[in-house]
N, C-alpha and C positions, 0 to 999 in steps of 0.2 A: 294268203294275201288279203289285209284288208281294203274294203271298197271305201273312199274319202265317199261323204255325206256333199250330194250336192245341195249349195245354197244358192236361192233367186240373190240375197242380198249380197254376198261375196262376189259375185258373178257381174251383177249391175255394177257396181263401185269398178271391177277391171277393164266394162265396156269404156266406161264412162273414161276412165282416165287413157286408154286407147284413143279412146275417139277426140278427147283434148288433146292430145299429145298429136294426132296423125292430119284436125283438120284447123288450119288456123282459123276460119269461121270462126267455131264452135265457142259462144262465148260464158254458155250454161248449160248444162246436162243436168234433165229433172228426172226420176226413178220414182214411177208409179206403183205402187206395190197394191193399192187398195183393188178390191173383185178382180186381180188376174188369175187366172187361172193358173194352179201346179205349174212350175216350172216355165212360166212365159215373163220374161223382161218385158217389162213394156218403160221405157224412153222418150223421153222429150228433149232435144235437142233445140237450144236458141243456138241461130247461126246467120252472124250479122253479110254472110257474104252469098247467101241464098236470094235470088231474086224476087219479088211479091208478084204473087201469083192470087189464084181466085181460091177463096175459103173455102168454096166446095170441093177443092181437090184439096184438102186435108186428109189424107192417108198415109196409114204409118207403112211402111218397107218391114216385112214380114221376113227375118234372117232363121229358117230351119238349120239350127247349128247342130253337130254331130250325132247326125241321125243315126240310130239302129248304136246306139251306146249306152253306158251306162249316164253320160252326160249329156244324153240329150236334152235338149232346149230350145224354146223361141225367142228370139231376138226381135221385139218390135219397135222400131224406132221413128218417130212423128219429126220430123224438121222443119220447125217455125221458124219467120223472120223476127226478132224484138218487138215487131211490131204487133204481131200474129200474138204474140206469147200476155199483152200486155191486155189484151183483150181478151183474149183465153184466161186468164187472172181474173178480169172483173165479171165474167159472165159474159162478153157480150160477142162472145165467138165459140164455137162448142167443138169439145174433143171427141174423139170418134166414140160410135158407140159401145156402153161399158167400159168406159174411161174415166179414170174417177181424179182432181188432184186431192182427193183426201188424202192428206200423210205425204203429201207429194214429196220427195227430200233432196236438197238441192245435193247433187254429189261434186265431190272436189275433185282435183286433180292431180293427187299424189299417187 
């Protein structure tokens, strides 16, 4: 039997379209790929129906998905408001640490 090749990037693309499809918020889903480490998603979620909250509780939800597998993986995903995301853009709000949007890639929703 062969073992399917896990990819971070196959894997972001089916959060991502999960997560449009399940939350009507969600009005952008960004896939950070730049310094994560092996096998960790790391996500950014705009989601116009989240309340504003204080910048320093900027913490992404840490998903240990099918641990002790051949597909194991981290799921991290950051949930800004539009507004959050918009300054996170220009610099003048900062992603957690070793968070990079170098190469950030807006994912769609098919």
């Amino acid at each position: 039997m062969s073992k399917t090749m896990f990819s971070d990037d196959r894997m972001a693309q089916w959060y991502a379209c999960q997560h449009y499809k399940t939350d009507p918020g969600v009005v952008a889903v960004y896939y950070l790929p730049t310094d994560s480490p092996d096998r960790e998603i790391r996500l950014v979620e705009v989601n116009k129906l989240i309340g504003m909250r204080d910048d320093s509780a900027l913490e992404p939800i840490d998903f240990g998905v099918d641990a002790g597998t051949d597909s194991e993986h981290r799921l991290c995903v950051l949930d800004v408001t539009p507004e959050q995301w918009d300054r996170l853009q220009r610099g003048a709000l900062q992603l957690p640490p070793q968070w990079s949007l170098v190469d950030a890639t807006l994912m769609d929703d098919r």
